[in-house]
C-alpha positions as CSV (number, residue, x, y, z in Angstrom):
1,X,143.5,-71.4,-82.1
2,X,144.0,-74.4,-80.2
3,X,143.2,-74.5,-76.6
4,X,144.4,-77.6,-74.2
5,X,141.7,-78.5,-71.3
6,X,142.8,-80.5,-68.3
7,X,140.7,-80.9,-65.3
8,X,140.6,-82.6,-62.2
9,X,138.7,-81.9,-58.7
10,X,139.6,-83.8,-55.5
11,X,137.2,-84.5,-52.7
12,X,137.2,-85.6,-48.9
13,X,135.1,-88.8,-49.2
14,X,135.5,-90.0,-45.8
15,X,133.0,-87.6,-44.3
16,X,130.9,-86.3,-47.2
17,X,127.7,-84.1,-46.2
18,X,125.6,-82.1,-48.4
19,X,127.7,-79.0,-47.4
20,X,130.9,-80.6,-48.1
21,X,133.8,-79.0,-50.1
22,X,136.0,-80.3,-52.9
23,X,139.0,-79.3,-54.9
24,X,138.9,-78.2,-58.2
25,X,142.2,-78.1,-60.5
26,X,142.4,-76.6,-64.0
27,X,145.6,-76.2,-66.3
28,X,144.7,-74.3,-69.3
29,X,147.4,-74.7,-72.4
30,X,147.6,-71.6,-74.3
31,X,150.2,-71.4,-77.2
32,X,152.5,-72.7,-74.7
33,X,151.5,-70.9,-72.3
34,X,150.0,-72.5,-69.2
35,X,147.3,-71.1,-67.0
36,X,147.1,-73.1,-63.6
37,X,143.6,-72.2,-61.6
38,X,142.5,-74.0,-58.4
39,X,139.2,-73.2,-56.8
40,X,136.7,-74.7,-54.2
41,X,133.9,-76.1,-55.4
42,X,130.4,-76.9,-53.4
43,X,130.2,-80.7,-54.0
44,X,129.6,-83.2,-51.7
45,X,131.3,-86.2,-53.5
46,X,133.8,-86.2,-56.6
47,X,131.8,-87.3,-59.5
48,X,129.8,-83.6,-58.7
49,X,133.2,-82.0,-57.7
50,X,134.5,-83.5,-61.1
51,X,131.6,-81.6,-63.4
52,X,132.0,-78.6,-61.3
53,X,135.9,-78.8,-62.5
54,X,134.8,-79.3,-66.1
55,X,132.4,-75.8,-65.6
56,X,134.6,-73.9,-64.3
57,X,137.5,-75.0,-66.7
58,X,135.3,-73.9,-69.8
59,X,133.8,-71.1,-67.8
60,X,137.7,-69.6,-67.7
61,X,138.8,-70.8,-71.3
62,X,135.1,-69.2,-72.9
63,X,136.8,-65.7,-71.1
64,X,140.0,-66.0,-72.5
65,X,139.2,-67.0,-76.3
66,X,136.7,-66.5,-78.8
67,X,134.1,-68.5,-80.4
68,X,136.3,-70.1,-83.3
69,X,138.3,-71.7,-80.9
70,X,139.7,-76.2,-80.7
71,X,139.4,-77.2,-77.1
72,X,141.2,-80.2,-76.4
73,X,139.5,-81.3,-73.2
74,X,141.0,-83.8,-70.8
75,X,139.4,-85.6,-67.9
76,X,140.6,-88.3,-65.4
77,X,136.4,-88.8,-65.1
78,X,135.1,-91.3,-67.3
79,X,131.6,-90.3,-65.8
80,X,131.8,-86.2,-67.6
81,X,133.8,-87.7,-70.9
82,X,131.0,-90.2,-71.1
83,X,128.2,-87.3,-70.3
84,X,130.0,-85.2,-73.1
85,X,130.1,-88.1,-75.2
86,X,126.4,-89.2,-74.8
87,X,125.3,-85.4,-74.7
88,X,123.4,-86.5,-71.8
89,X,123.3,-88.4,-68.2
90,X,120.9,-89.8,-66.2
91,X,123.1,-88.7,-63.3
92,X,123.9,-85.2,-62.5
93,X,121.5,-84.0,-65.5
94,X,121.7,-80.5,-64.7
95,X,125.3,-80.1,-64.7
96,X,125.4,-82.2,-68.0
97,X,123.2,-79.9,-69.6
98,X,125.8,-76.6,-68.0
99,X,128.8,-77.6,-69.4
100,X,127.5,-79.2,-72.4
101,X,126.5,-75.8,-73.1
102,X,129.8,-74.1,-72.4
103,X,131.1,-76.2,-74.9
104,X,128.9,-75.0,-76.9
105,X,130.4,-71.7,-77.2
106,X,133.7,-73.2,-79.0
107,X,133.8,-74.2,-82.6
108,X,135.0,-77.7,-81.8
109,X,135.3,-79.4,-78.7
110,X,137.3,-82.6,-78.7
111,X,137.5,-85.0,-75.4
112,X,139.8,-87.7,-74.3
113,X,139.5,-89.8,-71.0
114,X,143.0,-90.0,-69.6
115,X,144.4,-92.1,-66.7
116,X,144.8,-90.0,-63.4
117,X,148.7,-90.1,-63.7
118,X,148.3,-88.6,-67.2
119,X,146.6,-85.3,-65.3
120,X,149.1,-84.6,-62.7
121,X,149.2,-81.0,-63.4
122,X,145.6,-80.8,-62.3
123,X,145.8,-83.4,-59.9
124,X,148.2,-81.1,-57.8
125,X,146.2,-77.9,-58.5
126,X,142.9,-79.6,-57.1
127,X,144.6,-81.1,-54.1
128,X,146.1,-77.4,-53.2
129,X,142.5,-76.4,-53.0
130,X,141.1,-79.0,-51.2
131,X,144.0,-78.9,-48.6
132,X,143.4,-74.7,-48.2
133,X,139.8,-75.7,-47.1
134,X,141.0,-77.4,-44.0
């Protein structure tokens, strides 16, 4: 089975503190079926915001499929494709090392940097939950 990943999180980055909020948008593309989850996330600026998106996007996909599963994976944020890439970072190290090993669950991962206005579906599913935050 092939599984389609997209992921984007959105974040308020005129006032940032440690407790801030962001947006997190995932569109799940089952047999041609989509799944659309938004969900608040505890990250304080959007690069954190964008890995928490990535998490939870393979957190929901790893509940819905079984080990022998293709995840396409598709992310507006060169910063996680490059971490997924690289199998490492020297920023956000922890939550490299968290979704690298969500992926790990999956047979075959596969992921593609896209432009934002190639993620729209997420786009709007992370701005609806950063907007119900205010």
């Amino acid at each position: 089975m092939i599984i389609k990943l997209y992921v984007d999180a959105a974040s308020n980055a005129q006032h940032p503190t440690a407790d801030s909020q962001s947006g997190a948008g995932i569109l799940i593309i089952e047999n041609g079926t989509q799944h659309q989850m938004k969900q608040i996330v505890p990250a304080p600026d959007n690069h954190q915001a964008e890995f928490l998106a990535a998490i939870a996007g393979f957190s929901a996909v790893a509940k819905m499929t079984n080990t022998d599963t293709t995840v396409m994976f598709f992310t507006d944020s060169r910063l996680v494709a490059d971490a997924v890439g690289k199998g490492s970072m020297k920023h956000y190290p922890e939550l490299t090392t968290e979704l690298l090993a969500l992926q790990d669950h999956f047979q075959l991962v596969i992921t593609q940097w896209i432009p934002e206005r190639d993620n729209h579906g997420a786009h709007q599913l992370a701005l609806q939950a950063l907007h119900s935050i205010n």
